[in-house]
N, C-alpha and C positions, 0 to 999 in steps of 0.2 A: 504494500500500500504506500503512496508514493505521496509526498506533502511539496508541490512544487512554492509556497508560500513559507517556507520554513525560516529561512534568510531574514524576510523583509519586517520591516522595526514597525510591528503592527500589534496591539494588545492580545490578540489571540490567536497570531498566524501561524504557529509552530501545532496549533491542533484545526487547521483549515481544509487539509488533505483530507485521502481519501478514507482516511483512519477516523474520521471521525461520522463517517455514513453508519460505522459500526457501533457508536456509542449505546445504541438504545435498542433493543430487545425488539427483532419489529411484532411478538405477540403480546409484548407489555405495549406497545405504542395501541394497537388495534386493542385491545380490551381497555386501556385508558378512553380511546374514541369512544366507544361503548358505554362504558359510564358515564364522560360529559357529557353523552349525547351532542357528539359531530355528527350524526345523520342529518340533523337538524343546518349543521352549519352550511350556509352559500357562498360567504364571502370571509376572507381570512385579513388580518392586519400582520406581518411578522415584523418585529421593532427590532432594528439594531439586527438583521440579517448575517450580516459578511456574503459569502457566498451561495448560501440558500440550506445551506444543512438542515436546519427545524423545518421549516414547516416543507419543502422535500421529504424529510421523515415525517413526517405526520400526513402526507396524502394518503399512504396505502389505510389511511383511519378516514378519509373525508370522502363524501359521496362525489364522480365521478364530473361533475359538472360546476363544482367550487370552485370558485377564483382568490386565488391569492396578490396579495400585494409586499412584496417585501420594502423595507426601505432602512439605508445605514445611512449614515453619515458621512460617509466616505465612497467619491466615485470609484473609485479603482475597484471596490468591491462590488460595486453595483454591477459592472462592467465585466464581473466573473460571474455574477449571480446570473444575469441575463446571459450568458456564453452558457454555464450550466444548464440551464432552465433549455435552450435549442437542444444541447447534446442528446439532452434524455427527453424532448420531445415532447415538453409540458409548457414551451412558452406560448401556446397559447391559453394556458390558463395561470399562468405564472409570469408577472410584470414587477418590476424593480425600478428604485426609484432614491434619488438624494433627499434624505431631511433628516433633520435634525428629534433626536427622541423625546426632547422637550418641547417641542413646537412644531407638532403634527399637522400636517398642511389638509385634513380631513374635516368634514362636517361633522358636528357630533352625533351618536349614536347612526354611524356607520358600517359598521362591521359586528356580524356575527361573533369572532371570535377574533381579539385580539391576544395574539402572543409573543414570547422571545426567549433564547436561551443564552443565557450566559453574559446578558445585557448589564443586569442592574450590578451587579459586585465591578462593573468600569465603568458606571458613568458618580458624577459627582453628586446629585441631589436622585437617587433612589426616590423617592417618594413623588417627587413632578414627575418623572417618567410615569407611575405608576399611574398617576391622575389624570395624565394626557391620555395614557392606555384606557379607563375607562370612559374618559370623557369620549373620546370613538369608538365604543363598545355602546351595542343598542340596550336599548333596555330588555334587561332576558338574559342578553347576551354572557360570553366568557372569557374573563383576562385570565390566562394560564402564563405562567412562570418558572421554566424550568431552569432552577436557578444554583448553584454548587455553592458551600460553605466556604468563607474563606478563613474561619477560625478551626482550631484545632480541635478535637475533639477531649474531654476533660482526661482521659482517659493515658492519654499519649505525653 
């Protein structure tokens, strides 16, 4: 599995490759679907993307006609996400886009499910991301946050 982003001085680019399509169990992703009820979902928000990992992982959970929207802060990623998104033959249901996770360029309560992984432990105020994420999340709707500890465990 090969990480062509490994080099470059980017907050998570040494886990960008292809090693990281592996992270997630895909029958824990589909029984996750399951229980939030992603049947349900049409339209997806992913905050703070990179190159499209999450919610790429999270299609084989979402009904067949959903549309996603990715968007980083960063073009160079937008610019893999959308090169991804062709290779595997989902960009037409998979569009990418420049903005900022604080000031989501979105109408409120737009999106079925708004999510992201591994956003909030790199941006600076945590809790505005999290506000803007629901503030474009419909009413009903789902901010899901798949998100890693950056403290130790007590244990250790």
């Amino acid at each position: 599995m090969a990480n062509e982003f490994r080099e470059l001085d980017a907050h998570s680019a040494e886990y960008f490759g292809d090693t990281r399509d592996y992270w997630w169990n895909p029958d824990y992703i589909e029984l996750t679907g399951r229980r939030l009820g992603f049947d349900q979902v049409r339209n997806v928000l992913d905050v703070g993307c990179g190159i499209g990992h999450w919610a790429q992982t999270l299609e084989r959970a979402l009904p067949s006609q959903t549309t996603v929207i990715g968007v980083d802060r960063d073009p160079f990623w937008i610019g893999k996400a959308t090169e991804r998104a062709k290779a595997r033959e989902i960009s037409h249901r998979f569009q990418y886009r420049a903005s900022d996770a604080q000031a989501l360029p979105f109408a409120d309560a737009t999106f079925d499910l708004v999510t992201c992984q591994t956003l909030l432990i790199h941006v600076a105020d945590p809790a505005a991301v999290i506000a803007e994420m629901a503030r474009v999340t419909r009413p009903g709707g789902l901010v899901l946050a798949a998100e890693q500890t950056t403290s130790r465990p007590a244990w250790s």
